[in-house]
C-alpha positions as CSV (number, residue, x, y, z in Angstrom):
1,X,-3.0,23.5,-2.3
2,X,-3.7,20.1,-4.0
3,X,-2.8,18.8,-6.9
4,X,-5.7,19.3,-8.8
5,X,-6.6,22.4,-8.0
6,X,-2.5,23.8,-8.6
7,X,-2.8,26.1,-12.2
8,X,0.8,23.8,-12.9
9,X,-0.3,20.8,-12.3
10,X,-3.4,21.0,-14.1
11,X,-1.5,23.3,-17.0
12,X,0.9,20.0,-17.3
13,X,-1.6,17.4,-16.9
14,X,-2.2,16.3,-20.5
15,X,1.4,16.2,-21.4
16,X,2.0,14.3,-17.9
17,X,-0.5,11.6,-17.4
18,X,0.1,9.6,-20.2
19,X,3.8,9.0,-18.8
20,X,2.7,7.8,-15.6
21,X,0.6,5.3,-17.0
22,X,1.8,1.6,-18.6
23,X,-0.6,2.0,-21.9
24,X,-2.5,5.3,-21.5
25,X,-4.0,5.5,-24.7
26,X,-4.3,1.4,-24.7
27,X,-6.3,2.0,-21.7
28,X,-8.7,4.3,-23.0
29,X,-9.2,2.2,-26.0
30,X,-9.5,-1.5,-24.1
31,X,-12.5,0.6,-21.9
32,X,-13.9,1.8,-25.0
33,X,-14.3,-1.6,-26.6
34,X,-15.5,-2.9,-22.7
35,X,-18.3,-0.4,-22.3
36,X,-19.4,-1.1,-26.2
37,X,-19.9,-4.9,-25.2
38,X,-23.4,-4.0,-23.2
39,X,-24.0,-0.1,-24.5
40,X,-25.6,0.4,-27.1
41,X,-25.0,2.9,-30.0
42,X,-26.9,5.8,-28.4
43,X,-25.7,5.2,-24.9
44,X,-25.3,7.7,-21.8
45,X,-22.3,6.7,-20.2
46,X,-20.9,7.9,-16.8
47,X,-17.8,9.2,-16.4
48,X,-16.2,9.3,-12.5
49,X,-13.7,11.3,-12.1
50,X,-13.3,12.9,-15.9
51,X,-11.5,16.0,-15.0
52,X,-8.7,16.4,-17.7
53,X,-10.9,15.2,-20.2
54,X,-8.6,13.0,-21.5
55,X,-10.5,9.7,-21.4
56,X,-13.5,11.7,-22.4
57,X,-12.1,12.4,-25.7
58,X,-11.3,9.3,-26.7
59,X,-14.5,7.5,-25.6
60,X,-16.3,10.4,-27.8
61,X,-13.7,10.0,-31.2
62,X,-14.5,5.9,-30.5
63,X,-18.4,6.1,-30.4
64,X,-19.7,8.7,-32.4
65,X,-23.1,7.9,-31.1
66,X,-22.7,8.4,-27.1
67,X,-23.5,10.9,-24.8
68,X,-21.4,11.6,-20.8
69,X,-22.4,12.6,-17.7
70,X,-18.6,13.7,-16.0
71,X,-18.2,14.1,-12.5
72,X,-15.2,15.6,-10.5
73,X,-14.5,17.7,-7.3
74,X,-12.2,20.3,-9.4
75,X,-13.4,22.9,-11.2
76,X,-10.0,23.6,-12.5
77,X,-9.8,19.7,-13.7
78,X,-13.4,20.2,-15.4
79,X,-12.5,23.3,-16.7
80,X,-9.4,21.6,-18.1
81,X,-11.8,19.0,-19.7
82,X,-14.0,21.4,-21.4
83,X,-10.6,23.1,-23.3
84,X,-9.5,19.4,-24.2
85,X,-13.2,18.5,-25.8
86,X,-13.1,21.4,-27.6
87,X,-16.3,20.3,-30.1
88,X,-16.8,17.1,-28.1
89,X,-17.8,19.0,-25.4
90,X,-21.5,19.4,-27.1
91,X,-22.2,15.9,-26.2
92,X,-20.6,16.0,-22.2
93,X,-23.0,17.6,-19.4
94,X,-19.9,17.8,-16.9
95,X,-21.1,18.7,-13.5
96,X,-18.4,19.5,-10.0
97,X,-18.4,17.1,-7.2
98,X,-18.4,13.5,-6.5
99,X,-20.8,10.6,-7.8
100,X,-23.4,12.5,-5.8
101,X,-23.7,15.1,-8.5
102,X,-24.7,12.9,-10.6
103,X,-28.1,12.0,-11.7
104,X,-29.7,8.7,-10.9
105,X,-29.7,7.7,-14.7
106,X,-29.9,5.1,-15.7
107,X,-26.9,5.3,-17.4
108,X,-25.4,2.5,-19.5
109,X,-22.2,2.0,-18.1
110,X,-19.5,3.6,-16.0
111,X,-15.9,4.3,-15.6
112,X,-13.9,5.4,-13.0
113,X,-10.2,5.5,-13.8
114,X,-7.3,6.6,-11.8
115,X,-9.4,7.8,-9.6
116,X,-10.7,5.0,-6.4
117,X,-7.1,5.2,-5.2
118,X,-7.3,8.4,-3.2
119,X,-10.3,6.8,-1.6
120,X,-10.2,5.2,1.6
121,X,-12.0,1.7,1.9
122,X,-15.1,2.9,3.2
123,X,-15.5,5.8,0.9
124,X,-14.7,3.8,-2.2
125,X,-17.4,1.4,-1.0
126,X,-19.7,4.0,-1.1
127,X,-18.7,5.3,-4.1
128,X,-19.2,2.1,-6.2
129,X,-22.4,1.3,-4.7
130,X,-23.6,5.0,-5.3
131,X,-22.1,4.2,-9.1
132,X,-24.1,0.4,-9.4
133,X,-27.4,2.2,-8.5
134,X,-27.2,4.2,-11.3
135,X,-26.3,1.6,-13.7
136,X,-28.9,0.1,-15.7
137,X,-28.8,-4.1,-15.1
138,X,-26.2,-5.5,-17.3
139,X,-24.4,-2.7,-18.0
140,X,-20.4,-2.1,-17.2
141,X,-18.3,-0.2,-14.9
142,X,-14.9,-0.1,-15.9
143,X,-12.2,0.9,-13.3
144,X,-8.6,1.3,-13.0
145,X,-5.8,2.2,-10.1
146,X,-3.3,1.5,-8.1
147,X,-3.7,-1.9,-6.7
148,X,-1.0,-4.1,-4.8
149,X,-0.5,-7.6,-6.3
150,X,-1.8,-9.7,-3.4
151,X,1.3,-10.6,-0.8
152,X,3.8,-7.9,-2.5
153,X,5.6,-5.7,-2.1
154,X,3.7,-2.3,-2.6
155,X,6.6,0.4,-2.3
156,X,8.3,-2.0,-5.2
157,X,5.7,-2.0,-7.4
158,X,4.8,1.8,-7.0
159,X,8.7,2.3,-7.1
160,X,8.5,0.7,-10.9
161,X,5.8,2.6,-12.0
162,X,7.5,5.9,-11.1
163,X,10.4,4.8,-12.7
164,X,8.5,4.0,-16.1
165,X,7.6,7.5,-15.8
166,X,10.9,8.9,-15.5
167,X,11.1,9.7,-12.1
168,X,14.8,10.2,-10.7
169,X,14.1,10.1,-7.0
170,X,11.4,7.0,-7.7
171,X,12.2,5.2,-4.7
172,X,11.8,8.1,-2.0
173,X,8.1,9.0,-3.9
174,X,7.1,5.4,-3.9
175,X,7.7,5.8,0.0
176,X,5.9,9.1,0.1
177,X,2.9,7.1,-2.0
178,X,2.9,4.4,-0.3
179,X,1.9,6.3,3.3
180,X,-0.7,8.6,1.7
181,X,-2.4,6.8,-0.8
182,X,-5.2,4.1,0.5
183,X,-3.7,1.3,-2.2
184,X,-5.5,-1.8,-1.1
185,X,-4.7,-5.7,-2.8
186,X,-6.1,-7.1,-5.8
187,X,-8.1,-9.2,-3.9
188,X,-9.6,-6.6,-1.8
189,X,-10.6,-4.7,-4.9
190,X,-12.2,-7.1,-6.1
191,X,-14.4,-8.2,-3.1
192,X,-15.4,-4.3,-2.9
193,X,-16.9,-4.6,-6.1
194,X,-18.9,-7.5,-4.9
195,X,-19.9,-6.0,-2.1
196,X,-20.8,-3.0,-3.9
197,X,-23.2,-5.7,-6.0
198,X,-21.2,-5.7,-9.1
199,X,-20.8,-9.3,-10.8
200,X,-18.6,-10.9,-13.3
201,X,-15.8,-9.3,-12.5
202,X,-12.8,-9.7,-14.3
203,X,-9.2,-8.5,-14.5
204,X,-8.0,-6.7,-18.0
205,X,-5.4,-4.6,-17.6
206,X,-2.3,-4.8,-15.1
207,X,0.7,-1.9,-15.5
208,X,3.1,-2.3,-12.6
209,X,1.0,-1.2,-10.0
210,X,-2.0,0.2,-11.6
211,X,-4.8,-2.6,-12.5
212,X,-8.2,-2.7,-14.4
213,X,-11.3,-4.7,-14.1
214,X,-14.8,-4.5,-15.6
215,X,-17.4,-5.7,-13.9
216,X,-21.8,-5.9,-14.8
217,X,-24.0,-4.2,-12.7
C-alpha cells in the first residue's frame, strides 16, 4: 500500500507534516505573499499536489478573494483535504490525478509543494511544462522539495531533516530516502525550470534539505 493511500498515514498527516518540515506554516505564508505579487485579488490559482489540504487552507484564510483548482493522485489525500477546508472547501474544485486533470486555465499562478520530489527527471519535466502552459504570462509557480545543495552530501542533509523531525533511527531513513527518492541538485532544479520555460527564477526558502523557488511563467 503507499503512503498516501494508508487510512494511518493519511489519519496522521495533519498532525505529521508540519514536523517534517523546517517552517511549515512559514512556508505556506512566504508562498502566499509570492503568488499575491502577480495575482490579483480574484485570482484562480492552481494547486499541484493539494491532497491534505493543508496549504489550501492557508492560501484561502490569506486571500479572501481567490478561488483553487487542486490536483492529486489520492482520493484518500483529497478526501482528507475536503474535511480540512471544512467551509473553504466552497471556493476549491479539487479533482483526482495529476496536472493532467487539470483544466487548461489560465490560471494565475501555481504551486507545487512537497510534491516534484517523487518525480523522476523526465516526469517532473513534464510536469512543469504541463503546469507553465496553463499559467497565464507573468504569473508564478511556486515550488518546494527536497533538493541536494550542489556537491553535498545528500544522505547528510536528508539525515538532518529527519532528525529535525524527531526521527530516532534518522540516519538508516535518510539511507532508505536517499535510494528511492529521485532528489536532484539545486542546480538541476533550477535548469528544469528553465527548460520547462519558466524565468526569473529565484531561491526563497532552504530547510535542510527541502528548498523553494518561485519562478514567472
Amino acid at each position: 500500500m503507499q503512503p498516501f493511500t494508508d487510512p494511518a498515514f493519511v489519519a496522521s498527516y495533519a498532525d505529521t507534516a508540519p514536523k517534517m518540515v523546517p517552517g511549515y506554516a512559514d512556508l505556506h505564508r512566504m508562498t502566499s505573499i509570492l503568488l499575491a505579487e502577480r495575482a490579483p485579488e480574484a485570482a484562480e490559482i492552481l494547486v499541484v499536489g493539494a491532497g491534505g489540504g493543508l496549504e489550501l487552507k492557508a492560501f484561502a484564510e490569506a486571500e479572501p478573494g481567490w478561488r483553487f483548482l487542486g490536483v492529486d493522485p489520492s482520493a484518500e489525500m483529497l478526501d482528507l483535504a475536503r474535511r480540512i477546508l471544512g467551509p473553504l472547501e466552497a471556493r476549491a474544485d479539487l479533482r483526482q490525478g495529476a496536472v493532467e486533470a487539470a483544466p487548461s486555465g489560465p490560471f494565475d499562478g501555481a504551486t507545487c509543494l512537497l510534491t516534484l520530489h517523487f518525480l523522476k527527471r523526465d516526469a517532473r519535466l513534464g510536469t512543469l511544462r504541463q503546469i507553465h502552459r496553463r499559467l497565464k504570462p507573468g504569473a508564478a509557480l511556486v515550488v518546494a522539495h527536497h533538493s541536494a545543495p550542489d556537491g553535498a552530501d545528500l544522505r547528510r542533509w536528508l539525515t538532518r531533516s529527519l532528525a529535525f523531525a524527531g526521527k530516532s533511527t534518522a540516519e538508516k531513513e535518510a539511507a532508505t530516502m536517499a535510494t528511492h527518492l529521485p532528489v536532484l541538485t539545486a542546480a538541476d532544479d533550477e535548469a528544469l525550470l528553465r527548460e520547462a520555460g519558466f524565468s526569473d527564477i529565484a531561491l526563497f526558502y532552504a530547510g535542510f534539505s527541502l528548498r523553494g523557488w518561485v519562478a514567472v511563467a
